[in-house]
Structures are given as structure tokens and as C-alpha cells.
C-alpha positions in Angstrom: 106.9 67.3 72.8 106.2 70.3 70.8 102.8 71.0 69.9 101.4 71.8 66.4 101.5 75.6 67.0 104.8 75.4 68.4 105.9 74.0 64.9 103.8 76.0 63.3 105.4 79.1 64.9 108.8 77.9 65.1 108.6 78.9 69.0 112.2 76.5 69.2 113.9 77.8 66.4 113.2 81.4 67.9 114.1 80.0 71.2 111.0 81.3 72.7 108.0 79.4 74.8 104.1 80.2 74.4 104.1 82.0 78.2 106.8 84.6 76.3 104.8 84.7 73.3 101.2 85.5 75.2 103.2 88.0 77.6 104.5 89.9 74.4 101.1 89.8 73.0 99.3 91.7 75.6 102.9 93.9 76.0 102.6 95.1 72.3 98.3 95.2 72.7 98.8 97.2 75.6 101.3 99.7 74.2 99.4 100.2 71.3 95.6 100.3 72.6 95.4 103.8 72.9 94.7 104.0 69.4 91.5 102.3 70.0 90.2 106.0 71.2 92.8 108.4 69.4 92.2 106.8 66.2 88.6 108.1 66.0 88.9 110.9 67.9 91.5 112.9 65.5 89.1 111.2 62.3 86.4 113.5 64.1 88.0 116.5 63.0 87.0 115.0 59.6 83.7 114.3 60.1 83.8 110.6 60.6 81.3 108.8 63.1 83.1 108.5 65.8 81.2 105.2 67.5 81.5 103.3 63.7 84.8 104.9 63.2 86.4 103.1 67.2 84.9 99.7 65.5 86.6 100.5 62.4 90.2 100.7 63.8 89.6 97.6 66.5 88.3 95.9 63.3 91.7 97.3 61.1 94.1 95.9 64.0 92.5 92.7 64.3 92.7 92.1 61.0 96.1 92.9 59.8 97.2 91.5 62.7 96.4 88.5 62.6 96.8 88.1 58.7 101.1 89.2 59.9 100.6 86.1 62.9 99.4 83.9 60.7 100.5 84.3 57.5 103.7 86.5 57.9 104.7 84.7 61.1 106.0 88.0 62.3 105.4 89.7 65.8 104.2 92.5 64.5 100.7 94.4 65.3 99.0 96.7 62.7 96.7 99.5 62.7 95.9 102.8 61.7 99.0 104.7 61.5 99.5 107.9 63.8 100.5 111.0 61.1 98.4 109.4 58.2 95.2 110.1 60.2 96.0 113.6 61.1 96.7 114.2 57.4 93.6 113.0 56.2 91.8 114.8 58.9 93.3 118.2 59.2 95.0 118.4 56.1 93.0 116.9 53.4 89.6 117.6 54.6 89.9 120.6 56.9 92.5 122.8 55.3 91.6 121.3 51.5 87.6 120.9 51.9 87.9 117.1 50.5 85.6 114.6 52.1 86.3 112.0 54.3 84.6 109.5 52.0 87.0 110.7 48.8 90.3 110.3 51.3 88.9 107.1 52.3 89.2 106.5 48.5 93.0 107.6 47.9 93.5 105.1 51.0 91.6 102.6 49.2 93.8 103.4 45.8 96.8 103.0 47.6 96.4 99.6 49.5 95.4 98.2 45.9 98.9 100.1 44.7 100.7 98.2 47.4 99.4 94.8 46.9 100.3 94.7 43.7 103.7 96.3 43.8 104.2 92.9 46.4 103.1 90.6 44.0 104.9 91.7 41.5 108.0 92.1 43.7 108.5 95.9 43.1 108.3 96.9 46.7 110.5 93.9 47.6 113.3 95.5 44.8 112.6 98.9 46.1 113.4 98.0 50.0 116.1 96.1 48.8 117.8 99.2 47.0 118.5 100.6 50.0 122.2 100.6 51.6 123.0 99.5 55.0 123.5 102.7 56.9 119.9 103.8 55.4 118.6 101.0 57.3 120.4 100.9 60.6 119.2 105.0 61.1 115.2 104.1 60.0 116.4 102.2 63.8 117.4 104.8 66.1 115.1 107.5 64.3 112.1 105.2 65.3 113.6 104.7 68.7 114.0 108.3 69.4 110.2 109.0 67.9 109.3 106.7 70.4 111.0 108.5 73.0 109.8 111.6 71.6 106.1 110.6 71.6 106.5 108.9 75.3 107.8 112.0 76.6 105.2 114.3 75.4 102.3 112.3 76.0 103.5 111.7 79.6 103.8 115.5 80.1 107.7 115.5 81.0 108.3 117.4 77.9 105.6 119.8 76.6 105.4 122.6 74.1 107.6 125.7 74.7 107.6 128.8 72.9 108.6 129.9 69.3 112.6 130.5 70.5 112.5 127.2 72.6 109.4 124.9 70.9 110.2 122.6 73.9 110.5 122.3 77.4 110.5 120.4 80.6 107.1 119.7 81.9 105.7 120.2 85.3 108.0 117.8 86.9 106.9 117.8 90.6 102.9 117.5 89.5 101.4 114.0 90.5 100.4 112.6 86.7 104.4 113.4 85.7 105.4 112.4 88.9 104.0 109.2 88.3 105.2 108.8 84.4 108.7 109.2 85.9 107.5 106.4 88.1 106.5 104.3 85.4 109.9 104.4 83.6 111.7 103.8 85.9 109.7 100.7 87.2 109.8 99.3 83.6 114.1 100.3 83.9 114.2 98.5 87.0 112.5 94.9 85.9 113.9 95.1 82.5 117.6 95.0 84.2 116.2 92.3 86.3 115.6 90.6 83.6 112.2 90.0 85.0 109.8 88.4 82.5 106.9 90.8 80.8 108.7 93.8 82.0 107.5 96.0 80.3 103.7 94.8 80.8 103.9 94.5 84.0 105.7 98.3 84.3 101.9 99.6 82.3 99.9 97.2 85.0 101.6 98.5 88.0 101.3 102.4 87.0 98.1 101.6 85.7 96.6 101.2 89.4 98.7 103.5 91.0 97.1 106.2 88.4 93.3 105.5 89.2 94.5 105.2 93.2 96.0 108.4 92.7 93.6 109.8 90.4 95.4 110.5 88.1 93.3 108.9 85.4 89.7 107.9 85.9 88.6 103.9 86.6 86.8 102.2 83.8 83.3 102.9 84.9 82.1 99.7 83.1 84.0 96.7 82.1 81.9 95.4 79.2 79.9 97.5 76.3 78.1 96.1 73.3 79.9 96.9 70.1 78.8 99.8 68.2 77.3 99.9 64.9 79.7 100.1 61.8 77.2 101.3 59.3 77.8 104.7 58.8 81.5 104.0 57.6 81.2 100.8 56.2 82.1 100.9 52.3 81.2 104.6 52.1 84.5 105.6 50.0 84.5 107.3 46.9 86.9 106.1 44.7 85.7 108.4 42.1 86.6 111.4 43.4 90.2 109.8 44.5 90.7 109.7 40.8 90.6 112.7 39.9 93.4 114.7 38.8 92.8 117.5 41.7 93.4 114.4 43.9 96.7 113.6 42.6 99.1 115.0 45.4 96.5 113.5 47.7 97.0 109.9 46.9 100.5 110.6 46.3 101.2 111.9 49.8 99.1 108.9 51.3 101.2 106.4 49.2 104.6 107.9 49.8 103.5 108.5 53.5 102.1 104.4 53.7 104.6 102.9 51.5 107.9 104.7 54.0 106.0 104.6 57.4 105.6 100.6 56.7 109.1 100.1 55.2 111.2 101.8 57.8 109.0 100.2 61.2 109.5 96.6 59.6 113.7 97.2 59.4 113.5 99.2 62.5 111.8 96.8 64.7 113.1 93.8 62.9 116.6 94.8 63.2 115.7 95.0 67.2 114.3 91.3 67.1 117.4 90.1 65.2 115.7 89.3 61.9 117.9 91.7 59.6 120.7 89.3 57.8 124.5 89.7 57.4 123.1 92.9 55.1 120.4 94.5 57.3 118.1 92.7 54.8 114.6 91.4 56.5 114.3 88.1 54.3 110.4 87.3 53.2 109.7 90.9 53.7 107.3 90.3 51.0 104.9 88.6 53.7 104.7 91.5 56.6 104.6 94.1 53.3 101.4 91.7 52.1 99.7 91.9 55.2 99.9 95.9 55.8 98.8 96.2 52.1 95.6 94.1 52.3 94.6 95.6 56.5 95.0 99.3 54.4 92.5 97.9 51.9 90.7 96.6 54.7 90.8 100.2 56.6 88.9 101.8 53.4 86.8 99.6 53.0 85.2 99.6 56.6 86.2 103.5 57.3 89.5 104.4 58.6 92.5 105.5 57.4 95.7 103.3 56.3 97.4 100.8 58.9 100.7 99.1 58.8 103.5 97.7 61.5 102.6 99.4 64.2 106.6 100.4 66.1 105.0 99.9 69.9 104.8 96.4 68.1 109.1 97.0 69.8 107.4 96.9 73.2 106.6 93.1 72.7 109.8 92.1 71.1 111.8 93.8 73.8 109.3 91.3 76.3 110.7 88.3 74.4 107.7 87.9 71.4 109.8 86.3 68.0 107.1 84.5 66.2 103.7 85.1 65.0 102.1 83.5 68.0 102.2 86.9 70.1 100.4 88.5 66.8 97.9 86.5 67.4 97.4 87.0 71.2 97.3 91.0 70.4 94.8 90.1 67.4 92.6 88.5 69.6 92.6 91.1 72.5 91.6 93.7 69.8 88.9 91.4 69.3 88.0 91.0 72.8 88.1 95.3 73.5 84.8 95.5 71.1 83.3 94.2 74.1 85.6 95.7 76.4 86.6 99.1 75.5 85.7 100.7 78.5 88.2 98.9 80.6 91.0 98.7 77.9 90.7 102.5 76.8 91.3 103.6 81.0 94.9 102.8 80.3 96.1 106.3 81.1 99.4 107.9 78.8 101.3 108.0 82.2 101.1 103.9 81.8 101.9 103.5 78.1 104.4 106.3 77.5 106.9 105.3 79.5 107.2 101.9 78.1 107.2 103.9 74.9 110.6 106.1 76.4 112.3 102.6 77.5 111.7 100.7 74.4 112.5 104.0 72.2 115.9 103.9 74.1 116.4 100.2 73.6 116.7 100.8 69.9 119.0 103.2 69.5 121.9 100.6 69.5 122.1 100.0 65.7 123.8 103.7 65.4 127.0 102.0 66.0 126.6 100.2 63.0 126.4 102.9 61.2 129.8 104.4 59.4 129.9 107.3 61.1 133.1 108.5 59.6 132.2 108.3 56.5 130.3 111.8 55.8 128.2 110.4 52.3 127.3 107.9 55.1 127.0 110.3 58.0 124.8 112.8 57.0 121.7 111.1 55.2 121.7 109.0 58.1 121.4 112.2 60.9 118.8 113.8 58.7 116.2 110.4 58.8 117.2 110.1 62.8 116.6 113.9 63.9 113.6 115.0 61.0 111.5 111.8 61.7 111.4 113.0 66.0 111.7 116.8 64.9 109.1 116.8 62.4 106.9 114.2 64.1 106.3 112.2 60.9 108.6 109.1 59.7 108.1 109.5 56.2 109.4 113.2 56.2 112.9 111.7 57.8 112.9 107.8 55.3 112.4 110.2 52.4 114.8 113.4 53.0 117.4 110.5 53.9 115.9 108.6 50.3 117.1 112.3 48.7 120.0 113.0 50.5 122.1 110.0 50.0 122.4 110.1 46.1 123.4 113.4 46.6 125.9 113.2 48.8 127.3 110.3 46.8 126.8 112.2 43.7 128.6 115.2 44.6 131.2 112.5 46.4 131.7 111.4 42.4 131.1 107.7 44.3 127.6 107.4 42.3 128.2 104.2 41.2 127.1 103.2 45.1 123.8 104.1 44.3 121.5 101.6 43.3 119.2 102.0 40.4 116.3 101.0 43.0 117.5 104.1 45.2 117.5 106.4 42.4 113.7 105.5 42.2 112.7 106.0 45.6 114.7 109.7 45.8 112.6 110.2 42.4 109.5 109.3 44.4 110.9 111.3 47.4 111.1 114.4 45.1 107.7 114.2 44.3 106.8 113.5 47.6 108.1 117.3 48.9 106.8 118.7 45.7 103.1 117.9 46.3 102.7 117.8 49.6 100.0 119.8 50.9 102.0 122.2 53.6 99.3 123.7 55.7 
């Protein structure tokens, strides 16, 4: 007999159980929970607290995580985003001399912008401009990010020189030794087909790193919560205002509104939730939730948060309703109390999950017309510049500007929707104002 929450969830429509949704839980919890530290350690740079800013992020994840469980009914997990962090940081208050309290405010500005784009369905219209192919290569460019970030976190791949910027890491050194390892593990029991794969792939390399030494043990396992005064509502909207400001909270919204977008249809299309069209139906309830946890992030002092894409790592361990949300929601919860223990999962664990899933979601490139060259070539730009440049939105929004042109100059304009001509407007903007350091 199924029980309330397996209605609720729709575990047998998904045809999932609640021991797959609780293993993809802690999966996508322990993928992600390395932002738990690096979160607040790159908003250092900026001058945030760096105690009040760790219970700001935990706070941000559990909260727009659990709003996408239960009210989105999605498997996704949100938190601060990676990219819009170190722009605030090192761009906007570093190289530009803004405060962290006005930057706060342009993220504040934009999560209002957001929610009421959704309820007034512009943001639904806007997603829903975009063609097929766009869609299928916001994918595979997240999966090769993902492989991207996994490999140079791990140390396989580290920085080269200016002819070669990359190279192969120290390969016969323990800690890359052991990432190896690690992938190959996860490889292993995902061909297996053994359940939580991938979790238990970060467990196992977990232990062998603090045997090994190759990360230090937790030296507690529990820690009282730190204060969140000294960020709590300390934005200044004000100053967000301003005109001076305006490529700021253009950059942040562009930055938000893309990063969000192209996870959902990436790691949606690798749950099997795109239609007939690559289409996410109710997208309007995942884009909800990201826009109220980046109001939320202002408000108690971190930057903006959306669908996280190691949020893959728990859909590739068998998570399909908002049930395994919930589980990662609550172990955010639970690593207020438990950081210490939670934040000794070493990169040599995490990353190579990151490399397998990244490789898992490369598949939608064959869905992609490839002979087609109006197709072809917006499509390459958002799969190599979102790894090459290290930033998603730099890849959604050259392959937002590239694809009306290339139907343009094709004379097949009529293809492009009035929707797309909107976001390559926006996209325009977006390289125009950026603040290049």
C-alpha cells in the first residue's frame, strides 16, 4: 500500500522506491557539500564574515531545497551558485571597490526580478523561445563543466602555461593516485548497476583518503552553529539602485537567470523530464523556487543560488521525485551541527563522481542536428565556452547570440522566435556591460 508521501511524491509513477530516493539524497548532498566551506571562503575575498557567511549558504541550500522537494516536486538541490560568488567577490568588490552589502543588494534586486517574471509567465515564454538543439547542448556543455571542474579539483588536470593553459597533473602522486581510484570505483559499480553508486564510490575514497592521508579526519564530529548576525539583512538596496550599479545587477541577472535555465534542461533532460520538444513542463515551479532561495541568499548574506548541476549525481543514483530534495534539505540542516565531519570530504572523493556524472550527460549531443551548420555551430560555442571559460552563462548566452545570426545570415529568420530575439537582446547587453577584469 503506498503511503501518503509516496502519493504525494508520485515515487510509482517515477518508478522509484523511498530507499532510491534517500540514497540519491545524500548522493546529490554529498556532491554538492563542498560548498558548505568554498562558499564562504571565496565571499572572504569580499569581506564577508566568514562563520555567519558558512550559516548563510547551509541556510540558502536548505531552503531552496526543500521549497523545489516540496513544492516543485523536482530532485533538484539549490545553493549559492559557483561563478556568481567569485564575481561578486573578486569582481565587483575587489577590482570595482563596491561593497559586499550593495552586491548583496543587486542579488536582492534580482531574485525580486525573477519572481515576478515567474508569476507573470515571462521567464516561462522566454525558456520556452528556445529551439531544440539550444537545449540538448546547455546538456553536454554542463556535462563536460562537470568533467572539467572534477578534473581540476582532483589534480589530474592542472594549470599549464600561457601556450598550453592545461596539462596533466602529477599522475603517480598519492592524492591523484587516489582520484583516479575514485573514478574508476564509481565506473565500476555504476556498470554493475550497483545501487547508490556513486555515494558509495565518495564513501569508499573518502576513507581510503584520511587512511592514506591524503585529507585530514574530521577532528570533531559535532559544532554548535555559528552566529548569523553580522550578515543577516545587512544589504543595501540603495546603493544597488544606482545608476553606477547598473551593469552590476545586469551581470548578476543575466548570470542568475542562464546559470538556472540551462542546469534545469540540462539535468532534466538526464532524468527524462524534457517532453517530445526538450520542453521541462511546470518549469514555472523549479524557476519559483530558485527565485525565492536568491531572495532568501540576500536577505541572510550570500550570493544567488539556483539548481545546483551535482544535483545529476543524485539523478544518475535513481532520485525522480522531490522526496530525495528533501533528504539533501535536511542533511544541510543537520551539517549546522555537523560541519566538521561533513566539510572533511576531500575533492579526491567528490570530483570524481563529478567526471562520471559529467560523462553521463553528454549523450543528448546525438540529438542534436549536427549537419545542419545554423544548428551546429551555436550549439559548439555553448558546449566548449561554458568548460573553456569556466562560467555557463558566458556559453547559454554566446549560443543565445549566435543562433539568430547564423539563421539570419542563413535568410531562415523566420525560425527564430520572437522570445529568442529577446534573450540575444539581453545577451548583447550582457557582453556589453560586463565588467572584464
Amino acid at each position: 500500500m503506498r503511503t501518503g508521501i509516496q502519493r504525494y511524491f508520485g515515487f510509482e509513477e517515477h518508478h522509484t522506491s523511498l530507499r532510491t530516493e534517500i540514497i540519491a539524497g545524500i548522493t546529490t548532498f554529498m556532491t554538492m557539500s563542498y560548498i558548505i566551506v568554498v562558499n564562504p571562503k571565496i565571499l572572504e575575498a569580499a569581506g564577508i564574515p566568514i562563520g555567519a557567511s558558512m550559516v548563510a549558504t547551509i541556510l540558502t541550500a536548505a531552503f531552496g531545497t526543500m521549497l523545489m522537494g516540496l513544492y516543485a516536486r523536482r530532485p533538484f538541490a539549490i545553493a549559492p551558485y559557483m561563478g556568481e560568488n567569485a564575481f561578486v567577490a573578486y569582481t565587483v568588490v575587489v577590482l570595482l571597490g563596491f561593497t559586499w552589502q550593495a552586491a548583496l543588494g543587486a542579488v536582492f534586486i534580482g531574485g525580486v526580478l525573477f519572481i515576478l517574471l515567474t508569476i507573470f509567465r515571462l521567464r516561462q515564454w522566454l525558456v520556452e523561445a528556445i529551439p531544440e538543439g539550444l537545449r540538448y547542448s546547455f546538456a553536454v556543455g554542463i556535462g563536460l563543466f562537470m568533467t572539467f571542474i572534477g578534473l581540476n579539483i582532483t589534480g589530474i588536470v592542472v594549470l599549464g602555461s600561457a601556450g598550453a593553459p592545461v596539462r596533466i597533473g602529477k599522475i603517480t602522486s598519492t592524492p591523484v593516485l587516489l582520484a583516479v581510484f575514485g573514478f574508476l570505483i564509481i565506473a565500476v559499480l555504476l556498470m554493475r548497476r550497483i545501487p547508490g553508486a556513486i555515494f558509495l564510490g565518495i564513501l569508499i575514497t573518502t576513507l581510503l583518503a584520511f587512511v592514506f592521508r591524503v585529507a585530514p579526519p574530521p577532528r570533531a564530529f559535532v559544532s554548535l552553529p555559528l552566529s548569523l548576525e553580522p550578515t543577516l539583512l545587512k544589504l543595501d538596496i540603495r546603493s544597488a539602485l544606482s545608476w553606477g550599479f547598473f551593469a552590476v545587477v545586469l551581470t548578476v541577472f543575466v548570470m542568475a537567470f542562464v546559470d538556472t535555465m540551462g542546469t534545469l534542461i540540462g539535468v532534466s533532460s538526464r532524468a527524462g523530464y524534457l517532453d517530445e520538444k526538450g520542453r521541462l513542463p511546470e518549469i514555472e515551479k523549479p524557476m519559483m523556487a530558485d527565485a525565492l532561495a536568491t531572495t532568501f541568499a540576500a536577505l541572510v548574506g550570500t550570493t544567488t543560488a539556483g539548481a545546483f548541476i551535482e544535483s545529476a549525481a543524485g539523478i544518475e543514483a535513481g532520485g525522480r521525485t522531490g522526496f530525495s530534495a528533501l533528504v539533501t534539505a535536511g542533511l544541510f540542516l543537520l551539517s549546522l551541527f555537523f560541519a566538521p565531519f561533513l566539510t572533511a570530504v576531500p575533492p579526491q572523493a567528490y570530483g570524481p563522481a563529478l567526471i562520471a556524472v559529467g560523462y553521463l550527460m553528454l549523450s543528448p549531443i546525438s540529438k542534436i542536428n549536427l549537419s545542419d551548420y545554423t544548428e551546429l555551430f551555436p550549439a559548439l560555442a555553448v558546449v566548449v565556452l561554458m568548460s573553456f571559460t569556466y562560467n555557463i552563462g558566458i556559453g547559454i548566452t554566446a549560443g543565445f547570440i549566435l543562433y539568430p545570426f547564423f539563421k539570419l545570415t542563413a535568410g531562415r529568420h523566420r525560425e527564430v522566435s520572437p522570445g529568442l530575439w529577446v534573450l540575444c537582446g539581453l545577451s548583447l547587453l550582457f557582453f556589453i556591460f560586463y565588467p572584464y577584469s
